[in-house]
Structure formats: C-alpha cells, structure tokens
mmCIF file of the C-alpha atoms, coordinates in Angstrom:
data_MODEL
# 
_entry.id   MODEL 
# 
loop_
_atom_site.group_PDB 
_atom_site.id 
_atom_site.type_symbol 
_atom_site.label_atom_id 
_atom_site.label_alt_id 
_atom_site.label_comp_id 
_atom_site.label_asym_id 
_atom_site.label_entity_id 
_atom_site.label_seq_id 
_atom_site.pdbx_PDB_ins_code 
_atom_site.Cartn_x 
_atom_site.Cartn_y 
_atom_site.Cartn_z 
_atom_site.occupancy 
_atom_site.B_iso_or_equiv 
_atom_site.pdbx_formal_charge 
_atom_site.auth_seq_id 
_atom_site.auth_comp_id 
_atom_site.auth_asym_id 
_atom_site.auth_atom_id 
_atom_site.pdbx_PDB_model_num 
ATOM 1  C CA . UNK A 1 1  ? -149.915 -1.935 50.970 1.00 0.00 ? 1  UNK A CA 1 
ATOM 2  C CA . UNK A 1 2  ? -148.440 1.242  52.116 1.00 0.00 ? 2  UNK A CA 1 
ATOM 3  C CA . UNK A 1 3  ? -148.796 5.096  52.773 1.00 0.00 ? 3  UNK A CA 1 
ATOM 4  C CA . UNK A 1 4  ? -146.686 7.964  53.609 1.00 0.00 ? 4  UNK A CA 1 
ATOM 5  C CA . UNK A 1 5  ? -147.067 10.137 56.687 1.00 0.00 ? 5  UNK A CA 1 
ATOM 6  C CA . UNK A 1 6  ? -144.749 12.854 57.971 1.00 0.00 ? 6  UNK A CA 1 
ATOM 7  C CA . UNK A 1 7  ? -145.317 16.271 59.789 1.00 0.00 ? 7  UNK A CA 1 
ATOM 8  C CA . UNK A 1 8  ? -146.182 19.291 58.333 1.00 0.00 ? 8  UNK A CA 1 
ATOM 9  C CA . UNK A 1 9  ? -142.919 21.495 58.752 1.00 0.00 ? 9  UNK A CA 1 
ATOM 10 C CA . UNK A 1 10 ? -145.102 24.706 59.118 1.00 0.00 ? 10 UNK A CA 1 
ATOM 11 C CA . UNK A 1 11 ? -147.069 23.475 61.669 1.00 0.00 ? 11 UNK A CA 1 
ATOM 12 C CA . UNK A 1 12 ? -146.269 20.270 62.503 1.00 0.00 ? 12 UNK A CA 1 
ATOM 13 C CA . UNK A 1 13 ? -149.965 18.349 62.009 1.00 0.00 ? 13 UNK A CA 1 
ATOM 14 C CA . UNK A 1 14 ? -149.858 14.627 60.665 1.00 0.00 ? 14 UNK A CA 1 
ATOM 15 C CA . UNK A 1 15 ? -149.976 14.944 57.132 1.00 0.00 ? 15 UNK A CA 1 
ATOM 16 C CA . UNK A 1 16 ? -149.638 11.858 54.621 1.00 0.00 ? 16 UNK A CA 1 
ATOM 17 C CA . UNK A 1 17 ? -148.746 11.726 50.590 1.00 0.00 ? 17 UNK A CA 1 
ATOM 18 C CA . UNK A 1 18 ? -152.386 11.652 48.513 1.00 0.00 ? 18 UNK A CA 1 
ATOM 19 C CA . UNK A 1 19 ? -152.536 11.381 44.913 1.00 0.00 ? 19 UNK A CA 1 
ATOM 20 C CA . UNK A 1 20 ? -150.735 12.897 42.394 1.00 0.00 ? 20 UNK A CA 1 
ATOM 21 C CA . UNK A 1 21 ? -148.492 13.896 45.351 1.00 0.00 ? 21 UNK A CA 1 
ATOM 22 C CA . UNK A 1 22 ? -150.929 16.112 46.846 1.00 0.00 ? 22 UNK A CA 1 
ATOM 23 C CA . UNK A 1 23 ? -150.483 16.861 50.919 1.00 0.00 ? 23 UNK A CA 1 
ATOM 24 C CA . UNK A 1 24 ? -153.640 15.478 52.522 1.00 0.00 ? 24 UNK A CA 1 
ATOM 25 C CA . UNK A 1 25 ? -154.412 15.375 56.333 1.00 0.00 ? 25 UNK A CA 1 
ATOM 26 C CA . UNK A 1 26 ? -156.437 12.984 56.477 1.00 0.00 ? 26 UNK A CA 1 
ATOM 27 C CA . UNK A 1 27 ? -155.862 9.208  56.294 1.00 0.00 ? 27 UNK A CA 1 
ATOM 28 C CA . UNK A 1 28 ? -158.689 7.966  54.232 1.00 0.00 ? 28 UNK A CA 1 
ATOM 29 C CA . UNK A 1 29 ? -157.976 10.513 51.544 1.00 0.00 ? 29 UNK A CA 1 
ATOM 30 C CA . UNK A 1 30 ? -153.513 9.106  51.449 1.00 0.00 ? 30 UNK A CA 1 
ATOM 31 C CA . UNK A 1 31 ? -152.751 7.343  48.481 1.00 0.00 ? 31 UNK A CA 1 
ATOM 32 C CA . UNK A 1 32 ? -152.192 3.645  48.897 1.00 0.00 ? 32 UNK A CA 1 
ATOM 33 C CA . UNK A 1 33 ? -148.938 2.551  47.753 1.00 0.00 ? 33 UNK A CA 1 
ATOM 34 C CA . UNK A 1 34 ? -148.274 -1.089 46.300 1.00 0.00 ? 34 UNK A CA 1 
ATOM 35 C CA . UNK A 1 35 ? -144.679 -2.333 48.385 1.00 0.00 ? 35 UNK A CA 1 
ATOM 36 C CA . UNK A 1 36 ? -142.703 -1.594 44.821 1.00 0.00 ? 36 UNK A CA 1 
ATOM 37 C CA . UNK A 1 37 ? -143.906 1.697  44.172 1.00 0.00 ? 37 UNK A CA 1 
ATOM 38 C CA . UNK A 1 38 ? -143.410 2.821  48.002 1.00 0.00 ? 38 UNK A CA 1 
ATOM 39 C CA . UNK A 1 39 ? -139.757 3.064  48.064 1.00 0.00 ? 39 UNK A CA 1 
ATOM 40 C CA . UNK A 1 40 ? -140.190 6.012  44.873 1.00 0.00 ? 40 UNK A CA 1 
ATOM 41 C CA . UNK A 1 41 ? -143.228 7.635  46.650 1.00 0.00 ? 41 UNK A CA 1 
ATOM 42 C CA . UNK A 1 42 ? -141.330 8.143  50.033 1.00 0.00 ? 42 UNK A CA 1 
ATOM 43 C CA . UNK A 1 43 ? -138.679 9.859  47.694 1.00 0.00 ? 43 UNK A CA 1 
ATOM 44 C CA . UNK A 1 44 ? -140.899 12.284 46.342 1.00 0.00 ? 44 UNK A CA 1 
ATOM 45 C CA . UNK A 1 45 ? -142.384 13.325 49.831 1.00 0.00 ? 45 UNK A CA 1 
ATOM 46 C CA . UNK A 1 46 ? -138.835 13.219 51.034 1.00 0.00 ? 46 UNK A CA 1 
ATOM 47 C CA . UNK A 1 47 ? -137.291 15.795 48.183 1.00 0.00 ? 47 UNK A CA 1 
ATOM 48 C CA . UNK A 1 48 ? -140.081 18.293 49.660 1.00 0.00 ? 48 UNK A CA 1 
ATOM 49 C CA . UNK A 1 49 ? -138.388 18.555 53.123 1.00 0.00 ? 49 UNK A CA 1 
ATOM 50 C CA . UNK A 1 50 ? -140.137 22.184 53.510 1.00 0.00 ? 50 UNK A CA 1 
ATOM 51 C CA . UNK A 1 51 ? -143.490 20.738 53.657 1.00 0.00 ? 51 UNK A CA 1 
ATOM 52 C CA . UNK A 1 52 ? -142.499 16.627 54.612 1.00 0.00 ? 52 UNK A CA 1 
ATOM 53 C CA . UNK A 1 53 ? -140.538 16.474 57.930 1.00 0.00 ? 53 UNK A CA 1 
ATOM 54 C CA . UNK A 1 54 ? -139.350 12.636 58.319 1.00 0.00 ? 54 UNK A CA 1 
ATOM 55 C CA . UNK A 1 55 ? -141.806 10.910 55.859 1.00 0.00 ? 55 UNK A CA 1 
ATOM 56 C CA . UNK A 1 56 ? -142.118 7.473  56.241 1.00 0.00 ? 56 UNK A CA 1 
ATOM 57 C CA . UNK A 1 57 ? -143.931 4.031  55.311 1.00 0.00 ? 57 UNK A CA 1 
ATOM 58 C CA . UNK A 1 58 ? -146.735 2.204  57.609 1.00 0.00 ? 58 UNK A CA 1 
ATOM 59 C CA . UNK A 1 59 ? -148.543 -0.266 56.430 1.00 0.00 ? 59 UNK A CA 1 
ATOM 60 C CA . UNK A 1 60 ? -152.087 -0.299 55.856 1.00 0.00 ? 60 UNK A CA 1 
ATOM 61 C CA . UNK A 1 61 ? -154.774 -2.805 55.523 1.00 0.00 ? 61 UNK A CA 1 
ATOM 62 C CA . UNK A 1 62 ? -157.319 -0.539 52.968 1.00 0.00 ? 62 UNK A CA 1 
ATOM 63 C CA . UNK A 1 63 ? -156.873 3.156  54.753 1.00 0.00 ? 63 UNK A CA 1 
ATOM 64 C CA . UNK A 1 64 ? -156.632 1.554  58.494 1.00 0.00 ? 64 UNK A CA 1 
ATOM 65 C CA . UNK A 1 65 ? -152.676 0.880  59.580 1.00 0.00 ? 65 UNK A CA 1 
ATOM 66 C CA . UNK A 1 66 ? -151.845 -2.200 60.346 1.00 0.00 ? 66 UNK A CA 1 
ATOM 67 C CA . UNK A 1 67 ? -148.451 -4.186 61.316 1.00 0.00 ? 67 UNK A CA 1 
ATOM 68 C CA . UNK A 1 68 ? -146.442 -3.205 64.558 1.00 0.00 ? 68 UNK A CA 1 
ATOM 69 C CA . UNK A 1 69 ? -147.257 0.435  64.127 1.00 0.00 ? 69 UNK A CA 1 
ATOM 70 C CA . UNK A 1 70 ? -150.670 0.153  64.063 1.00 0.00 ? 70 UNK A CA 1 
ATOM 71 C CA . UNK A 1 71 ? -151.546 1.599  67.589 1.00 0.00 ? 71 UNK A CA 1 
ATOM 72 C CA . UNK A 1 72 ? -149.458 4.610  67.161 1.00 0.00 ? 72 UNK A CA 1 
ATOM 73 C CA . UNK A 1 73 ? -150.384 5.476  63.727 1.00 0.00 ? 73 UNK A CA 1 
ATOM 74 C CA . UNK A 1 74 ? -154.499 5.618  64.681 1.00 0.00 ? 74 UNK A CA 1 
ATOM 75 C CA . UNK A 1 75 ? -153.982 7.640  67.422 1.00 0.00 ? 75 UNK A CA 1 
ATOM 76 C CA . UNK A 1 76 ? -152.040 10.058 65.253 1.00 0.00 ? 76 UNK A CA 1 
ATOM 77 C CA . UNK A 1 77 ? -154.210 9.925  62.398 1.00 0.00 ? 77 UNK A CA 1 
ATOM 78 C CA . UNK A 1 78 ? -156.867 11.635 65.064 1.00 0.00 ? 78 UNK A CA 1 
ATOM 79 C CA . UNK A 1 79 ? -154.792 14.486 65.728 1.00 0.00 ? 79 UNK A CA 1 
ATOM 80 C CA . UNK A 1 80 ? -153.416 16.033 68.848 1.00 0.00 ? 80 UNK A CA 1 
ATOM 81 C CA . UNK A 1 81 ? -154.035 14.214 72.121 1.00 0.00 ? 81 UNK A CA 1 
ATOM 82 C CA . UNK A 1 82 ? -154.010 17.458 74.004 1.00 0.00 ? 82 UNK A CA 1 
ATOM 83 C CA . UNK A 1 83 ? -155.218 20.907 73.642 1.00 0.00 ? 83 UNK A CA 1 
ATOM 84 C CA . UNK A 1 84 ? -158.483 20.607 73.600 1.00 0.00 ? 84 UNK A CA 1 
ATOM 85 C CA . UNK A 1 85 ? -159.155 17.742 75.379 1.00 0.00 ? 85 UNK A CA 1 
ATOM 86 C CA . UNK A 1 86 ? -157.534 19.585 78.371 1.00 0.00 ? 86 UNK A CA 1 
ATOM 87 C CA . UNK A 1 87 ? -160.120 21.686 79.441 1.00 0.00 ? 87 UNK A CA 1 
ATOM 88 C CA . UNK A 1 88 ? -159.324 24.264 82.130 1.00 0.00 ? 88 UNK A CA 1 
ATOM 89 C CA . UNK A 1 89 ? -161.970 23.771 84.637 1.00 0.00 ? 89 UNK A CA 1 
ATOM 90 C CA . UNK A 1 90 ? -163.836 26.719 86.444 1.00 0.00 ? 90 UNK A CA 1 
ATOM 91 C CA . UNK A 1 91 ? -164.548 27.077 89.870 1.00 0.00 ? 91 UNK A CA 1 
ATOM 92 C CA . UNK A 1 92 ? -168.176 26.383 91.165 1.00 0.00 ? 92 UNK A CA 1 
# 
C-alpha cells in the first residue's frame, strides 16, 4: 500500500494526496493507494505542481510508513523539527 506526500508550494508544510484528490495535512486522513493505482495517483498530484512540490510514493502499513523510508517519513508527518521547539531562553 501506498500514499502521496509532497510540500505545499505556498508554504512548504508536508502535505499528502486524500480522497477524491483533496490536499490533506495530515497522514491518517491520505488516501491509501493499492501499488497499481499509485503510479496514476502520483500523476494527478504531480499535474498540480502549484500546490504539489515533488510528490512522491512511501509505503505504508495502514496510515503508519513503513519500508526504508519509514524513519524519515514519521518525523515529517509531525511537522517542523524547529521553531517552536527552540525556545529562546530568558535570563534569571
């Protein structure tokens, strides 16, 4: 099974293909794509390159990636890994 991720070319959060071909950020609410239907899916989200930057596949066991990209594609399902977790800190 498969979903499609890419960057949002506004503002370049994760953002994956959900049904019907709506944009979703989140990765529980991407549409799950059987392996022969994920080659036509990628080609939607890649003929909308103003909202899809660099779409691509990742396999997924149920909504949780799996494979060799599995580690990278959590930690950018959660969303930034700075900003807000660097917190300025103020003198005593």
């Amino acid at each position: 099974m498969k979903i499609i991720t890419a960057n949002r070319l506004s503002d370049g959060r994760v953002i994956y293909l959900g049904e019907a071909g709506a944009v979703v950020d989140s990765l529980t609410a991407a549409a799950v794509f059987e392996p022969e239907a994920a080659d036509a899916a990628l080609a939607q989200a890649a003929g909308q390159p103003a909202i899809f930057v660099n779409p691509y596949l990742v396999e997924v066991t149920g909504h949780t990636p799996s494979g060799r990209d599995r580690l990278k594609e959590t930690i950018r399902s959660a969303g930034p890994t700075v900003g807000n977790s660097l917190k300025k800190h103020e003198p005593a």
